[in-house]
MARGU-736672 format. One record per atom (N, C-alpha, C): residue number from 0; residue in three letters; atom name; x, y, z. Coordinates in steps of 0.001 Angstrom, whole numbers, plus 500000, padded with zeros to 6 digits. Layout:
<dokols>
[NUM "ALA" "CA" [X Y Z]] ...
</dokols>
This chain:
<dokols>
[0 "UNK" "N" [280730 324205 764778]] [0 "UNK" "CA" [280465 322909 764181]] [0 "UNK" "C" [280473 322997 762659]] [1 "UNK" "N" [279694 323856 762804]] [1 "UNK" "CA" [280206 324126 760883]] [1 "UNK" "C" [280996 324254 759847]] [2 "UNK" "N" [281855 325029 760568]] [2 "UNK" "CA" [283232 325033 760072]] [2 "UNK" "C" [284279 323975 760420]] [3 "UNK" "N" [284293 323147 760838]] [3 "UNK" "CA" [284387 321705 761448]] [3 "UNK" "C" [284243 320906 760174]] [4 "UNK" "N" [282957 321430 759813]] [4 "UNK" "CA" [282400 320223 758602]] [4 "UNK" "C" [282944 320842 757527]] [5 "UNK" "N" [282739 321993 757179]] [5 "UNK" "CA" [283381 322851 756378]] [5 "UNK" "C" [284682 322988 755702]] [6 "UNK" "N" [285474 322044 756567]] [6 "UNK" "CA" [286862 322655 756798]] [6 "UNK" "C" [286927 320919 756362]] [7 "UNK" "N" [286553 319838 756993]] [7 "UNK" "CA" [286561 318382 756249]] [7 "UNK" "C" [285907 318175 755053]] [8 "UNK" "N" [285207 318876 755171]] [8 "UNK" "CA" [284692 318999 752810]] [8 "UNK" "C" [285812 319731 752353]] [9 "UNK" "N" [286391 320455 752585]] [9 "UNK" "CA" [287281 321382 751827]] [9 "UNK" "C" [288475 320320 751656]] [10 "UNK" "N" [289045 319911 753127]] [10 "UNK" "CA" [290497 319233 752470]] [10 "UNK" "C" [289774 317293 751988]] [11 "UNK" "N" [288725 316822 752250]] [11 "UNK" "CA" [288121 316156 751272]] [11 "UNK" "C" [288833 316241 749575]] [12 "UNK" "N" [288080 317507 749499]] [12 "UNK" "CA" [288053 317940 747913]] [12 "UNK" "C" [289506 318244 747386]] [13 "UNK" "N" [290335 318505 748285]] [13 "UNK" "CA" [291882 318961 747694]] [13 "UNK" "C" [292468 317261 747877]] [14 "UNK" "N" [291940 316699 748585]] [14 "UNK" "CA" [292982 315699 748386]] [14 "UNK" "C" [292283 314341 747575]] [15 "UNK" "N" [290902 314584 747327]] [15 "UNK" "CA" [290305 313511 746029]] [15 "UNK" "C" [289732 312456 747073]] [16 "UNK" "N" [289242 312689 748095]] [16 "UNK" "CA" [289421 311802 749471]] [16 "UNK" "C" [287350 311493 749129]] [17 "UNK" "N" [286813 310102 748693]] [17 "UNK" "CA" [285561 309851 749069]] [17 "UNK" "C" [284788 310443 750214]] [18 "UNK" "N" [285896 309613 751368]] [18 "UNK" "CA" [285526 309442 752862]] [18 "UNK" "C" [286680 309448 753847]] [19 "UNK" "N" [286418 309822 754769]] [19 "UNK" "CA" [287097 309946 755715]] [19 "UNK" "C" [288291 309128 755939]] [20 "UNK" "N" [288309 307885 755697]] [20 "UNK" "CA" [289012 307054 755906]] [20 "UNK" "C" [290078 307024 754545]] [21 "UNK" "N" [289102 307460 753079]] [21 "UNK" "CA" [290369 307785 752389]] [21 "UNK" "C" [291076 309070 752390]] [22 "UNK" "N" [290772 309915 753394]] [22 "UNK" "CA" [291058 311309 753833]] [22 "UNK" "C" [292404 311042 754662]] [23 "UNK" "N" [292180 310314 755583]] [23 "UNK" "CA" [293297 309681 756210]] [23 "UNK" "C" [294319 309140 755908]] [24 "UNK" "N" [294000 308382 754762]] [24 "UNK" "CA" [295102 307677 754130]] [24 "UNK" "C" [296035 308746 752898]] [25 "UNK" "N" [295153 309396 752356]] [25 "UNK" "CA" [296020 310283 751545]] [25 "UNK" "C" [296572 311792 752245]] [26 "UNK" "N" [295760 312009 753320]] [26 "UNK" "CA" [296012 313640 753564]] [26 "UNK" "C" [297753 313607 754221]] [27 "UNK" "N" [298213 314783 754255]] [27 "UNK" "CA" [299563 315564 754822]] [27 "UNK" "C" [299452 316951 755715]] [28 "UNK" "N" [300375 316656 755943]] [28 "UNK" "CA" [300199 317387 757252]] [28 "UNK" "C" [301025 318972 756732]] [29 "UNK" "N" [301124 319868 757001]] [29 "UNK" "CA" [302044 320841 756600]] [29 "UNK" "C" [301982 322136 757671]] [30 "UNK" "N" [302935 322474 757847]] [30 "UNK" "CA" [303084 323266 758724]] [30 "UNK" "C" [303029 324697 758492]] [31 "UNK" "N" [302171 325654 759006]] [31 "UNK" "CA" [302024 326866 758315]] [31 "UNK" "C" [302603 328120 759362]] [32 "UNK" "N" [303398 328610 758312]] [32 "UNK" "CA" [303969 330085 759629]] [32 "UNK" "C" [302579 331078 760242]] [33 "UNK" "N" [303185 331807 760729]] [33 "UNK" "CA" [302620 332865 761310]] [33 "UNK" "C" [302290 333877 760421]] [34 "UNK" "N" [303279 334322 759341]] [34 "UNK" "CA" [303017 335180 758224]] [34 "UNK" "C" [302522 334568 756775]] [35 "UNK" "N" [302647 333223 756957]] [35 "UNK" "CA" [301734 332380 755734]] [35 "UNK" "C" [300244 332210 756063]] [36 "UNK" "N" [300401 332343 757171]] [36 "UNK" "CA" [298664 332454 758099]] [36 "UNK" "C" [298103 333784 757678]] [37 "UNK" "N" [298557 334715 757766]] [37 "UNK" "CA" [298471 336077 758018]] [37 "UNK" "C" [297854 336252 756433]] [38 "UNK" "N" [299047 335707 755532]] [38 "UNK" "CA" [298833 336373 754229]] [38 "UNK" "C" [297434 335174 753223]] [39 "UNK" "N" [297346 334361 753824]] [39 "UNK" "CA" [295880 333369 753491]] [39 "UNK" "C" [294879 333949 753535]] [40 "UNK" "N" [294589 334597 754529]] [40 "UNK" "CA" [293199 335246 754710]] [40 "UNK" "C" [293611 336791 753497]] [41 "UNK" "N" [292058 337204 753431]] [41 "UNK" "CA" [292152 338377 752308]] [41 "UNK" "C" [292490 339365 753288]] [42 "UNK" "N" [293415 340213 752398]] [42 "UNK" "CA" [293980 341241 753467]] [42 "UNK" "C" [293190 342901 752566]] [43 "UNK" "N" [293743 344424 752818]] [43 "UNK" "CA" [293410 345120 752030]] [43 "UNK" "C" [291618 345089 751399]] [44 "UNK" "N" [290702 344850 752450]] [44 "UNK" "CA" [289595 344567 752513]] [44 "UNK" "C" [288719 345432 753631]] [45 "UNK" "N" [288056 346334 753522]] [45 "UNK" "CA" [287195 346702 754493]] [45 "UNK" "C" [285971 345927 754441]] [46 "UNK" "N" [286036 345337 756266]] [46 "UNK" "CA" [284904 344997 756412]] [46 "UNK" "C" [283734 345829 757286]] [47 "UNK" "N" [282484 346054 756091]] [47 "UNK" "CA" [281436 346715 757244]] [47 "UNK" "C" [280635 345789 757778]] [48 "UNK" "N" [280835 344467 758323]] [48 "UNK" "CA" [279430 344074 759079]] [48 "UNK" "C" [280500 342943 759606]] [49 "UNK" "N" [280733 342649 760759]] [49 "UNK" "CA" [281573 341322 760785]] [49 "UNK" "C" [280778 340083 760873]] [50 "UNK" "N" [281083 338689 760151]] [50 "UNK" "CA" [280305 337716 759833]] [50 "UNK" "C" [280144 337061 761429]] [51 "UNK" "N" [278461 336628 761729]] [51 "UNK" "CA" [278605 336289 763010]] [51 "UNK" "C" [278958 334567 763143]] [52 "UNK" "N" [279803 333929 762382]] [52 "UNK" "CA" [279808 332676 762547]] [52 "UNK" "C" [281402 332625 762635]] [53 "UNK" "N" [282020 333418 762195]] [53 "UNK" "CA" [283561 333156 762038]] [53 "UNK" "C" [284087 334348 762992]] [54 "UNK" "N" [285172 333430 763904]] [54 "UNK" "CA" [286192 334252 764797]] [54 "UNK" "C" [287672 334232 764582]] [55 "UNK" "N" [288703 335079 764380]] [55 "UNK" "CA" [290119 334625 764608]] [55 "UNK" "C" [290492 335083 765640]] 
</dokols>
């Protein structure tokens, strides 16, 4: 759920969006590869504890 909300504040804020409804009206859609996915997240990173709220 959090990241739910998380994830609608974030593209909120990239697209200048008040509310939801102006979220709707301005947002785009874009299609992301498999290796544009890949290379988004931080790579070259050891993790020692894995975060217990986030899964891929």
């Amino acid at each position: 759920r959090f990241q739910l909300v998380g994830g609608l504040r974030s593209g909120m804020g990239y697209c200048g969006a008040a509310d939801l409804g102006e979220l709707r009206d301005k947002a785009r859609l874009l299609r992301v590869t498999s290796g544009g996915l890949r290379e988004s997240h931080p790579h070259d990173v050891t993790i020692t504890r894995e975060a217990p709220n986030y899964h891929t």
